[in-house]
N, C-alpha and C positions, 0 to 999 in steps of 0.2 A: 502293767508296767508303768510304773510313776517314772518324771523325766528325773526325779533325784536320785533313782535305784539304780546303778551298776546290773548286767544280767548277762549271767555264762548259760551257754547250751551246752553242755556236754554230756558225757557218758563213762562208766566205770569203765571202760574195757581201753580207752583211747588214753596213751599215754601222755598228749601233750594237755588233756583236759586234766587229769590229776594232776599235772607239774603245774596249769595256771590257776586250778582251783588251793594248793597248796601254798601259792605265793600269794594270792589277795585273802587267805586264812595267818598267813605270816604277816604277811603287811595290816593285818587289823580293817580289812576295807569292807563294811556291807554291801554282799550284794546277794541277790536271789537267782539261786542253783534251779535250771532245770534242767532233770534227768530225761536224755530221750528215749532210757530204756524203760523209766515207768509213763511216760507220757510221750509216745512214739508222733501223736501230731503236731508234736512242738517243734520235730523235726521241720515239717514244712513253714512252719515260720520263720527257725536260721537257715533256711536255704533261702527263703524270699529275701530276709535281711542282710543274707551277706551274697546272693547269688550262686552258689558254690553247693558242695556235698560236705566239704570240710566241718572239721570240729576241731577245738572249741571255739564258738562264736562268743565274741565278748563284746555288749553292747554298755556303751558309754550312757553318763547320765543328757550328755550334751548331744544325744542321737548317731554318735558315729563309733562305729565298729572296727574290731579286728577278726580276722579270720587263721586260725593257728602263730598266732603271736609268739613272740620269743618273749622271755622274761622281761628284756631292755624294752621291747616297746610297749609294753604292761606295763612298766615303771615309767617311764616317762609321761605315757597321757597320763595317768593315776597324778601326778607331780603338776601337767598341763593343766589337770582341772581341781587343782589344791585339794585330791583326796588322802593323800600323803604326806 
């Protein structure tokens, strides 16, 4: 994970991880998807980086995270770090 990459943890089944991976695929923003269903110990990374069980973890290119985000606060850091 380069510090310029954007990086969601999520999963097909979790409905807040489709709604934030659909808004940074709408907003135009790269960033690198990992699936914890095809690579289940990536799991234990967003729980280290966000401390939680929660999904989806959205980790910034400036090292700080969200943990099950609303759209507005994906939009604002994304806007905070002129990725929008």
């Amino acid at each position: 994970m380069t510090s310029s990459t954007l990086t969601m943890f999520g999963a097909e089944w979790c409905g807040d991880c489709r709604r934030t991976k659909k808004q940074l695929d709408q907003l135009g923003v790269d960033y690198q998807y990992v699936d914890l269903m095809a690579d289940p110990a990536a799991a234990d990374v967003a729980r280290e980086i966000s401390g939680r069980m929660s999904i989806p973890v959205v980790v910034y290119p400036d090292s700080s995270h969200h943990v099950e985000p609303s759209n507005a606060d994906v939009e604002a850091k994304l806007r905070e770090l002129a990725l929008i």
